[in-house]
One Martini backbone bead per residue (centre of mass of N, CA, C, O) as a GRO file, in nm:
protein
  117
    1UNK     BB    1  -0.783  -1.467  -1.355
    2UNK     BB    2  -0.639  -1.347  -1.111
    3UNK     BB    3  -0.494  -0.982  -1.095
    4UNK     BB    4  -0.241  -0.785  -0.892
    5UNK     BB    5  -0.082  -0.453  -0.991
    6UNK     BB    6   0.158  -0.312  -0.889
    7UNK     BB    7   0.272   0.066  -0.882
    8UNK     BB    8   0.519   0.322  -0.799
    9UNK     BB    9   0.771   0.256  -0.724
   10UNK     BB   10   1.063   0.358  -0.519
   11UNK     BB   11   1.337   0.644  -0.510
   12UNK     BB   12   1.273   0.870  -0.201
   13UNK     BB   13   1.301   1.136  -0.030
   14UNK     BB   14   1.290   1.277   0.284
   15UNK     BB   15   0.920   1.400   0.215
   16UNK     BB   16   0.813   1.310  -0.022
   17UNK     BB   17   0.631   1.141  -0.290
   18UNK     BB   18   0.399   0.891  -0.342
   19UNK     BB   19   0.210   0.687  -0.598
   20UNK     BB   20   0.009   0.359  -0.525
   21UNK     BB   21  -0.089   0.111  -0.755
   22UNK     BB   22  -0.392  -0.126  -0.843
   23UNK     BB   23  -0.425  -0.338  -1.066
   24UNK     BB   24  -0.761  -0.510  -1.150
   25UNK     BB   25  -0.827  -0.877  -1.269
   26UNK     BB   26  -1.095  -1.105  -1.228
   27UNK     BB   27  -1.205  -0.894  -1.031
   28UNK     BB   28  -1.402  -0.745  -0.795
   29UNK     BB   29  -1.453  -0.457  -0.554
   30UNK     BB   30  -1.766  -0.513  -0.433
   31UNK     BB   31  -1.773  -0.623  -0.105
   32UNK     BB   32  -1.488  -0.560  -0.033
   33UNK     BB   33  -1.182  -0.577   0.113
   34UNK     BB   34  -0.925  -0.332   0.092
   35UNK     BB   35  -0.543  -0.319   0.067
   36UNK     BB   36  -0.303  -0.254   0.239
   37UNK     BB   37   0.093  -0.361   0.255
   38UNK     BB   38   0.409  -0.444   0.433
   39UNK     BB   39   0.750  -0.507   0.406
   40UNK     BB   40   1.010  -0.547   0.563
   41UNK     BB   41   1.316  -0.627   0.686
   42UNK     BB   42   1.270  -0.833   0.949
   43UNK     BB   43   0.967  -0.786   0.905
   44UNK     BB   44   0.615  -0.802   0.940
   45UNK     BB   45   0.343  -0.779   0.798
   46UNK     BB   46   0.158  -0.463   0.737
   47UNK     BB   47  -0.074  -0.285   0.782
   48UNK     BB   48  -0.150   0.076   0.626
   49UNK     BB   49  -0.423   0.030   0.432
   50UNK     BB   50  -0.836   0.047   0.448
   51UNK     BB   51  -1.131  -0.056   0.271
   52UNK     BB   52  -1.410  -0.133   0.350
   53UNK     BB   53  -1.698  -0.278   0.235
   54UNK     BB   54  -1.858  -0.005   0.376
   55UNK     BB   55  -1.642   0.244   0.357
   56UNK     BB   56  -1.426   0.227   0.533
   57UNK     BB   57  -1.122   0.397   0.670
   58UNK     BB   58  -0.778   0.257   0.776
   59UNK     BB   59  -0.485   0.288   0.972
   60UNK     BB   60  -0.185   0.324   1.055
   61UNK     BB   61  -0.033   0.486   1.294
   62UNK     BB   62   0.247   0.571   1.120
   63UNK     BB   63   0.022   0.701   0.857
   64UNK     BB   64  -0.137   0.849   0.990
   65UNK     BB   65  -0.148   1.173   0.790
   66UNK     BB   66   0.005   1.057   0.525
   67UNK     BB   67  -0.192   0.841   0.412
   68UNK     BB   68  -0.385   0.737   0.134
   69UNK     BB   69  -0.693   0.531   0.046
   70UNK     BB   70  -0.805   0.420  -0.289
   71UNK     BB   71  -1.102   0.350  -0.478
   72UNK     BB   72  -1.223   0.187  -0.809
   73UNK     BB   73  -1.480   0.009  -0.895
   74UNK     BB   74  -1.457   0.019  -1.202
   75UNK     BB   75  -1.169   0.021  -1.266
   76UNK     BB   76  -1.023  -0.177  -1.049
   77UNK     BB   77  -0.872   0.015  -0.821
   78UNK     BB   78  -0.588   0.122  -0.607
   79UNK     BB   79  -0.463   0.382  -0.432
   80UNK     BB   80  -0.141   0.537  -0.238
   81UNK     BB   81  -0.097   0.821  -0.087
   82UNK     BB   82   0.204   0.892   0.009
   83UNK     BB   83   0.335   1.121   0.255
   84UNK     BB   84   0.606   1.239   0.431
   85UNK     BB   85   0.829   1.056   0.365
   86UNK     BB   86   1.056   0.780   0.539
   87UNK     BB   87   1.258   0.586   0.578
   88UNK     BB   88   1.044   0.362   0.763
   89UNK     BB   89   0.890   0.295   0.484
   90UNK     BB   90   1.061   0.101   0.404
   91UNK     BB   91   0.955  -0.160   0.142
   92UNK     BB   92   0.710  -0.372   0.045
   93UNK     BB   93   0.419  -0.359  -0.133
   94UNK     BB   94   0.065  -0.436  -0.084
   95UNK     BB   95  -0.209  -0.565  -0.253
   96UNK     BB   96  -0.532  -0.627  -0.119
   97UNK     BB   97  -0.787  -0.894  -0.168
   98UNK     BB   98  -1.078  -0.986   0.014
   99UNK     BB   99  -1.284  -1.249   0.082
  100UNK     BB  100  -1.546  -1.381   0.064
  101UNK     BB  101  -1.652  -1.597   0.203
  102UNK     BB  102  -1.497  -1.907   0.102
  103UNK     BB  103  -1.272  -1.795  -0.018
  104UNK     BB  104  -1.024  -1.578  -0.137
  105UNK     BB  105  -0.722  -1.422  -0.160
  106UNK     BB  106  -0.528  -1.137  -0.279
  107UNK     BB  107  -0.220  -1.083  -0.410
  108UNK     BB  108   0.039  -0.866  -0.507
  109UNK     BB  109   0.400  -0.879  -0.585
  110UNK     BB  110   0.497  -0.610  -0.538
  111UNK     BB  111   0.664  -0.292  -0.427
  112UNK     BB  112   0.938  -0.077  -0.408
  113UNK     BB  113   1.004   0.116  -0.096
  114UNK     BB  114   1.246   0.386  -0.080
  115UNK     BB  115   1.385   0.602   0.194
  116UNK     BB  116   1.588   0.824   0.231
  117UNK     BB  117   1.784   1.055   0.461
   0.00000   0.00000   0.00000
């Protein structure tokens, strides 16, 4: 059974710093696409960053120069870090991780990241 466990978020002021893990069991990531998502009330689930198969790195423009996502192939693990964080970061995030072939994605149950102003 799959399992993606995110952790690390909370209650942050802005320009603060968060750093979100997502620890995985039941799955590799090798060969997958990793990524982050979030989710604000009242919009959209948006990409916020991912690293493809091949070990590429994309940002959301709104994040780019300002989060990081990392990833550990070995202990199926990746972790994102804001910084220079905004009250508009304010979301529920998710980590993701995507099908091979004919498979499916599998989604973490999301961490709540608030920044006040």
């Amino acid at each position: 059974q799959v399992q993606l466990v995110e952790s690390g978020g909370g209650l942050v002021q802005a320009g603060e710093s968060l750093r979100l893990s997502c620890a995985a069991s039941g799955i590799t990531f090798s060969s997958r696409l990793v990524a982050w998502y979030r989710q604000a009330p009242g919009k959209q689930r948006e990409m916020v960053a991912r690293i493809t198969s091949s070990g590429s790195e994309n940002y959301g423009d709104s994040v780019a120069g300002r989060f990081s996502i990392s990833k550990d192939n070995a202990k199926v693990a990746m972790n994102l870090q804001m910084n220079n964080l905004k009250p508009e970061d304010t979301a529920v995030y998710y980590c993701f991780v995507a099908r091979i072939g004919s498979g499916r994605d599998y989604w973490g149950q999301g961490t709540q990241v608030t920044v006040s102003s």
